[in-house]
MIMI-534878 format. One record per residue: residue number from 0; x, z, y of N, C-alpha, C in turn. Coordinates in steps of 0.1 Angstrom, whole numbers. Layout:
N
REC  pos  n.east   n.up  n.north  ca.east  ca.up  ca.north  c.east   c.up  c.north
REC  NUM       X      Z        Y        X      Z         Y       X      Z        Y
...
% end
This chain:
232
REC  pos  n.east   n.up  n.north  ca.east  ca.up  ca.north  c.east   c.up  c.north
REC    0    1270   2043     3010     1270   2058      3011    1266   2064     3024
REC    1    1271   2058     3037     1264   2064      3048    1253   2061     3050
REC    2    1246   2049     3045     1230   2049      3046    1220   2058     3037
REC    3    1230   2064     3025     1222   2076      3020    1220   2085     3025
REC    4    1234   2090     3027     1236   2103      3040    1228   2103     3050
REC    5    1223   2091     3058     1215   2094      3068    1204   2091     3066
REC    6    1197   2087     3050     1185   2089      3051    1184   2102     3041
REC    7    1196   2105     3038     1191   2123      3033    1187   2135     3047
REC    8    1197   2132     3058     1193   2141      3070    1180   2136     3075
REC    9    1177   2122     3072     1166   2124      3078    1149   2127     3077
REC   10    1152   2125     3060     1141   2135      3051    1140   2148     3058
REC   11    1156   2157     3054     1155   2168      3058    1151   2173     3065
REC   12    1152   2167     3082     1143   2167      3092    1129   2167     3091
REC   13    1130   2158     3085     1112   2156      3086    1110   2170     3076
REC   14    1113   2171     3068     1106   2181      3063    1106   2199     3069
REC   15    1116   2200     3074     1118   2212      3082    1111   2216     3094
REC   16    1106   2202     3100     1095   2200      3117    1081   2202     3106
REC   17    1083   2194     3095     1068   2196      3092    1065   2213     3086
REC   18    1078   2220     3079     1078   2232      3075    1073   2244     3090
REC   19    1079   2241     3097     1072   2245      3112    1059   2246     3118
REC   20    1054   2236     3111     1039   2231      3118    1031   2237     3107
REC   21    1037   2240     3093     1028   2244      3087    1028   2259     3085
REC   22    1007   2264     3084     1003   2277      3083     994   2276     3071
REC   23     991   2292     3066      980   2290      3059     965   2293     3064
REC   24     959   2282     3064      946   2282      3072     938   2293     3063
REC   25     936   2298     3054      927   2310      3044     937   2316     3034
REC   26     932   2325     3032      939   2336      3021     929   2345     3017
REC   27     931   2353     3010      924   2366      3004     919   2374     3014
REC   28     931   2373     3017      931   2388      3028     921   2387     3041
REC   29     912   2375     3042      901   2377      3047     890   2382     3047
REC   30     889   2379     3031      874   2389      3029     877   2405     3031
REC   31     890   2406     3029      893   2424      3031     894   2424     3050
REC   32     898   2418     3056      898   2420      3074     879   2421     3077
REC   33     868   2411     3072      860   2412      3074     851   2423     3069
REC   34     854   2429     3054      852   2445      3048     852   2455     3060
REC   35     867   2457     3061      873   2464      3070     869   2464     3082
REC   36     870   2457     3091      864   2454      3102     849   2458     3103
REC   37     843   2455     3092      825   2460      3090     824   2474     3088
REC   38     833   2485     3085      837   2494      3078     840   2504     3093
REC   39     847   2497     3099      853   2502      3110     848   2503     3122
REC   40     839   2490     3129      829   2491      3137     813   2500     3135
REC   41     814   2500     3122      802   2511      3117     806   2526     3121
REC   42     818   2526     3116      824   2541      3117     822   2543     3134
REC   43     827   2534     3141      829   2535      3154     815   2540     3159
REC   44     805   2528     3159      793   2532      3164     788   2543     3162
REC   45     787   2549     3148      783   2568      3149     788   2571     3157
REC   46     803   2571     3157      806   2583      3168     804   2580     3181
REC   47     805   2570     3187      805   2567      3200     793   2565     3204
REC   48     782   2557     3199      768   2551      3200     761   2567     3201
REC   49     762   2570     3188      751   2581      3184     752   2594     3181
REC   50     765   2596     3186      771   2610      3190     776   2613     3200
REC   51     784   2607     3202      790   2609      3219     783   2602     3227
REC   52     776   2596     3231      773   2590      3245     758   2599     3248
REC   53     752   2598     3234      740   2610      3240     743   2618     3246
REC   54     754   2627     3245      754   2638      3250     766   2638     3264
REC   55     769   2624     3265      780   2625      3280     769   2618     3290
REC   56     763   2605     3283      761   2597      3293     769   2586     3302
REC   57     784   2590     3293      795   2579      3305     795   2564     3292
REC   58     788   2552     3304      791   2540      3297     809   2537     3302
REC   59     814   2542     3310      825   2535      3311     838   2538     3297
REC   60     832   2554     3292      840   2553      3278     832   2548     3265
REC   61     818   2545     3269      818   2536      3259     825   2522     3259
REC   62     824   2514     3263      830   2508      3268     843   2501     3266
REC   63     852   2516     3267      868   2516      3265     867   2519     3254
REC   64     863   2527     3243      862   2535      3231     861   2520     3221
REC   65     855   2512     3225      848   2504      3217     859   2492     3214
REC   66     862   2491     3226      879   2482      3226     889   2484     3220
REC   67     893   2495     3225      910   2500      3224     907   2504     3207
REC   68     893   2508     3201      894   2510      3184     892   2498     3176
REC   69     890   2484     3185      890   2472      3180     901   2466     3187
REC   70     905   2466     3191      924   2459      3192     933   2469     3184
REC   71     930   2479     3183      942   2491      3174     935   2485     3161
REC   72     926   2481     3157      922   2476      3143     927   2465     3137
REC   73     926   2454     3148      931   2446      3151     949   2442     3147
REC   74     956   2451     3156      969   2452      3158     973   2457     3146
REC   75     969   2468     3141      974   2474      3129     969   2465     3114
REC   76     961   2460     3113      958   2449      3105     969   2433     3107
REC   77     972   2431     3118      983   2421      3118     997   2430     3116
REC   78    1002   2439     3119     1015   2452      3114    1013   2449     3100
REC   79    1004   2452     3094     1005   2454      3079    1009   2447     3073
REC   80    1006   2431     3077     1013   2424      3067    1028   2417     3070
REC   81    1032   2421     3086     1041   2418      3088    1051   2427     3082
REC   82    1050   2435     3075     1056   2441      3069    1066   2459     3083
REC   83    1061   2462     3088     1066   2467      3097    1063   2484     3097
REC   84    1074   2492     3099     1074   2503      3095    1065   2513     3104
REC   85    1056   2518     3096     1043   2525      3101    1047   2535     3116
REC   86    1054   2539     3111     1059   2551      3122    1061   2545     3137
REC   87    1065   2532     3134     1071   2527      3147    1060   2520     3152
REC   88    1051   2519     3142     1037   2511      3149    1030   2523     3154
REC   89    1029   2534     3147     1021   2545      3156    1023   2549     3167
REC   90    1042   2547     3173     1045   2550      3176    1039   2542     3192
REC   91    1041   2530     3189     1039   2520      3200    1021   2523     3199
REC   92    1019   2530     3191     1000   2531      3198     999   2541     3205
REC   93    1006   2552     3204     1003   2561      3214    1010   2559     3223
REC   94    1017   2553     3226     1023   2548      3243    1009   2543     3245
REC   95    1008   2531     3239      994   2524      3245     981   2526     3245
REC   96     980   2541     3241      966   2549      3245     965   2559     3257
REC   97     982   2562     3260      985   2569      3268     984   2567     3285
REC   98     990   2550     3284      997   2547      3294     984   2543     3304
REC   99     972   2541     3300      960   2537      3313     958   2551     3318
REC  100     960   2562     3309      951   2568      3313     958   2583     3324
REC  101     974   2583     3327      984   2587      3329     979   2589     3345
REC  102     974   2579     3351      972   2581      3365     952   2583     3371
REC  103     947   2586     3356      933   2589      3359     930   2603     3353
REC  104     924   2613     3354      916   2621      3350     907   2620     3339
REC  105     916   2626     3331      905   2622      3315     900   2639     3310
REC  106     891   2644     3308      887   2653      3301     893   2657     3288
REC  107     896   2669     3284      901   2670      3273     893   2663     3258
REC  108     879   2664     3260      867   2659      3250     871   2642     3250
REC  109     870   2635     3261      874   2622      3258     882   2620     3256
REC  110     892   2625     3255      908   2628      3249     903   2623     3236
REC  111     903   2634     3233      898   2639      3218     892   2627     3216
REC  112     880   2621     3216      871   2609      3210     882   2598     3211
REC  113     890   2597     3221      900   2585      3220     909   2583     3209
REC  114     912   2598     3208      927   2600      3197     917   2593     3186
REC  115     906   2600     3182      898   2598      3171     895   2584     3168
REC  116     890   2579     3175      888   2562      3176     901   2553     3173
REC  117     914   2561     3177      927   2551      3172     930   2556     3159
REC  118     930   2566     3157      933   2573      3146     925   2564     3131
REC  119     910   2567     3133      898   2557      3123     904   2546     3122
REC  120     903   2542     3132      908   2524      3132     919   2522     3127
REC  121     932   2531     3127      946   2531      3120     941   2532     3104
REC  122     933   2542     3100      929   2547      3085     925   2534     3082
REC  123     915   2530     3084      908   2517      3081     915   2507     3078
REC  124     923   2505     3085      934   2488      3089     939   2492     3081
REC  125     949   2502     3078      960   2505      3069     959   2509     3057
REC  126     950   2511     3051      943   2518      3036     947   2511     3026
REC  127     958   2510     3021      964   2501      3005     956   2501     2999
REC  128     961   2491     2987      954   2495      2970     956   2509     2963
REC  129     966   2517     2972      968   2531      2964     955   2539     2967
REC  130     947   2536     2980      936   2544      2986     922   2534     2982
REC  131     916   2541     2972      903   2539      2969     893   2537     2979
REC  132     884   2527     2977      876   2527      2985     864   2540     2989
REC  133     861   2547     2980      859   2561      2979     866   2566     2986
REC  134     877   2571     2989      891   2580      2993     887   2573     3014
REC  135     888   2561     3009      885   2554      3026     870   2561     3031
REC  136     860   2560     3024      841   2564      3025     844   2579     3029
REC  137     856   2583     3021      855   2598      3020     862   2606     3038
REC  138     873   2598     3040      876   2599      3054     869   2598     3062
REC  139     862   2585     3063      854   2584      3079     844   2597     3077
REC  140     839   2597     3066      823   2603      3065     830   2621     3072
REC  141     837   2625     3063      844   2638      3070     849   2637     3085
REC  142     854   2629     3091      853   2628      3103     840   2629     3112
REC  143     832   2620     3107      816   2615      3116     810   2629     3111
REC  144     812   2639     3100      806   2653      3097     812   2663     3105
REC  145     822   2659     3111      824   2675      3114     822   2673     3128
REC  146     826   2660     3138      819   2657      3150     807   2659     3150
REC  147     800   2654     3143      787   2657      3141     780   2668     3140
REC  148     786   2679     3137      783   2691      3133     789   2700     3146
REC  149     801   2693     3151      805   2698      3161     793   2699     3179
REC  150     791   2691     3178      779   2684      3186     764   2688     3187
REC  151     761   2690     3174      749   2688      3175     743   2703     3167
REC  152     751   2710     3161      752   2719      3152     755   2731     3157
REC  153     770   2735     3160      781   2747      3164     774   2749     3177
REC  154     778   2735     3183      775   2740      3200     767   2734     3203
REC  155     756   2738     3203      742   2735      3207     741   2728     3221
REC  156     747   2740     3230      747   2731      3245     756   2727     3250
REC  157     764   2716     3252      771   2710      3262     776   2717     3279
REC  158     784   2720     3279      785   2724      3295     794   2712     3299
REC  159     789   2707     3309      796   2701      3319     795   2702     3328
REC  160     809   2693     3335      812   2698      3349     818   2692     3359
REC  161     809   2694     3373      819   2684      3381     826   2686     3393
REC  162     828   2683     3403      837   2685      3415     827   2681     3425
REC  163     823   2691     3437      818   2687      3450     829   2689     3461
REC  164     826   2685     3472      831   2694      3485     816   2698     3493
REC  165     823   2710     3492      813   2717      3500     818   2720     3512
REC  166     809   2726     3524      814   2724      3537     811   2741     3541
REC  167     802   2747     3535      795   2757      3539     808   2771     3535
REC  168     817   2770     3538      829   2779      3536     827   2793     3541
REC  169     811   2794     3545      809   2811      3552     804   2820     3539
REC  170     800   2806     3529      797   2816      3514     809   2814     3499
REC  171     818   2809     3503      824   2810      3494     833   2827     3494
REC  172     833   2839     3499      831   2851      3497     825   2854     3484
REC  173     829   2862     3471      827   2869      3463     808   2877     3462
REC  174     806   2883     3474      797   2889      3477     789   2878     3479
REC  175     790   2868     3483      778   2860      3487     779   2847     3475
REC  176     782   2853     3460      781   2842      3449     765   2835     3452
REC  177     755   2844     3448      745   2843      3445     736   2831     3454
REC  178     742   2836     3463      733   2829      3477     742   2815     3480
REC  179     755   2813     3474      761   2802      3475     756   2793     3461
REC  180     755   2800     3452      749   2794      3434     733   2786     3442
REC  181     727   2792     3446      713   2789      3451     715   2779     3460
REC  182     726   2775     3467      725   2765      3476     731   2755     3471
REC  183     737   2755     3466      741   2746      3452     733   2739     3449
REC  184     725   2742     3441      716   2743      3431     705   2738     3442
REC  185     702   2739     3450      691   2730      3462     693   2720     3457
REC  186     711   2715     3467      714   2707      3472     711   2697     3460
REC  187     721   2698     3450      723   2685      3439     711   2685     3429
REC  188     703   2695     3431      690   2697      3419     694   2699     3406
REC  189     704   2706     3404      709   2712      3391     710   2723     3389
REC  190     702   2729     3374      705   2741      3373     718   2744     3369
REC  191     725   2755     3376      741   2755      3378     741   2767     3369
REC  192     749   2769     3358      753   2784      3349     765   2787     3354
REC  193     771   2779     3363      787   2789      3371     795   2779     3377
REC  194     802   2789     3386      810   2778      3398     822   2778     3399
REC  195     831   2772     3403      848   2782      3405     849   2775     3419
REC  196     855   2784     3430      860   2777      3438     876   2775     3439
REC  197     875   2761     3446      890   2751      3443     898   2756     3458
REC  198     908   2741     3458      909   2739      3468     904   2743     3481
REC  199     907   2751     3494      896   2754      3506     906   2745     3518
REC  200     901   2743     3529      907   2736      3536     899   2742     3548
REC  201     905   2749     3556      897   2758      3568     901   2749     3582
REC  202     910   2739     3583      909   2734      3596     903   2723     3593
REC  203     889   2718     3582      883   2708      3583     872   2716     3575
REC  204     870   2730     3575      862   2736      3571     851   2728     3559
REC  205     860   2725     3546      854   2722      3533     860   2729     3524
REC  206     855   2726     3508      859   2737      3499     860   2727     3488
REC  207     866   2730     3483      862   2719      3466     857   2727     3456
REC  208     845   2726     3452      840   2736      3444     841   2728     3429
REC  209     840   2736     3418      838   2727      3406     829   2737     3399
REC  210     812   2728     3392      801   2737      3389     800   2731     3376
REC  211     796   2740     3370      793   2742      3354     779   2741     3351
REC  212     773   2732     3345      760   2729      3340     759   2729     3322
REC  213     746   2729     3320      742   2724      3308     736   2713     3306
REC  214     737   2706     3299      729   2693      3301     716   2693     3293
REC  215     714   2704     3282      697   2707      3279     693   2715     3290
REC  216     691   2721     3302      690   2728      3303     680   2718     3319
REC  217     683   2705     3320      680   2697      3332     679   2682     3326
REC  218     669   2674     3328      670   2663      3329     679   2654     3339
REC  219     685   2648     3328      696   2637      3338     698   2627     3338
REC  220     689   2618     3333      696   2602      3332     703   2599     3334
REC  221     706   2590     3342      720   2583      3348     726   2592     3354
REC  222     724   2605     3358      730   2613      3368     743   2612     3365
REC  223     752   2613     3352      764   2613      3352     773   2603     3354
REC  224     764   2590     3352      769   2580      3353     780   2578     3368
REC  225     770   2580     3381      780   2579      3392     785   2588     3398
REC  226     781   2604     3394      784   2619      3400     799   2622     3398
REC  227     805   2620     3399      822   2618      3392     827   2626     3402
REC  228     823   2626     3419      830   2630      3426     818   2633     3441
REC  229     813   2639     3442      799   2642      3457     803   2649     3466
REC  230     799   2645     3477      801   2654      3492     786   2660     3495
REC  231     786   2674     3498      770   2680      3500     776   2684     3510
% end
């Protein structure tokens, strides 16, 4: 009797270490992660590729745009089947869209393309059998249309805008806009459509100005790429 007993525990064993070790190497639900994922990097690239970057020029949100809506795809695709309640997974994505960008300066517009990019990527990952693949086609495409339309359509021209210090504080005076716009507009070779003056600092006689451009309105290549912050 005790040599059964201990070779019953010791089956048991073995079978519990081996229940451990074992996973399932393939399932179904691959060909839908690879769908999906094809579905979702497509969506991505409209907007990012061939809508937004034309018209900013910043690779460093391409870049980030392209990540953070392939790990949230990612993430939310492994949530799903862990069975885990949506709310608390959204909940934990917007901390973690939040939290890089808390001690940098983000534009309201890259805001916006961010939210949009977790947002797609959440639709995508999480789309049941209750949502038709039509109903899925029918989301991204109203998204990528109304950016689209937003962009290229409504608002024809882009204004952007950036931050100098200027030194020349004998024209930042009301009266002397014009002749301060013109020196501007020398210095950085852009046609400037308006200025605000910032910050002034008179015992190191600088000014922080922030100027308003159009971006049809001047050729710029790379210009925006490193202009983030200039001393004239």
């Amino acid at each position: 009797m005790p040599m059964l007993l201990s070779l019953f525990l010791s089956l048991k064993m073995k079978a519990e270490s081996a229940s451990l070790l074992e996973f399932q190497w393939f399932n179904e639900d691959f060909y839908s992660l690879i769908f999906r994922l094809a579905v979702n990097l497509t969506a991505m690239t409209i907007l990012i590729r061939l809508l937004y970057y034309p018209k900013t020029k910043r690779k460093d949100y391409l870049f980030t745009y392209y990540l953070i809506g392939t790990i949230t795809f990612l993430i939310c695709f492994g949530l799903k089947k862990l069975d885990i309640d949506t709310g608390m997974g959204l909940g934990l994505f917007a901390i973690f869209g939040i939290l890089r960008y808390r001690t940098d300066a983000i534009e309201i517009k890259e805001m916006t393309y961010l939210f949009m990019i977790i947002g797609i990527s959440v639709i995508n990952s999480l789309a049941s059998n209750k949502i038709s693949i039509a109903e899925m086609a029918l989301m991204n495409f109203t998204l990528i249309a109304i950016t689209f339309g937003l962009e290229y359509l409504w608002l024809l021209k882009h204004e952007t805008r950036k931050t100098v210090v200027y030194e020349r504080i004998d024209l930042i005076t009301p009266d002397k806009y014009e002749e301060m716009k013109a020196d501007l507009e020398k210095r950085i070779g852009l046609k400037i459509n308006r200025f605000e003056v910032g910050k002034i600092d008179f015992l190191r006689d600088i000014a922080q100005v922030m100027i308003f451009y159009y971006d049809s309105d001047q050729k710029l290549s790379d210009y925006n790429d490193h202009m983030d912050s200039n001393s004239i």
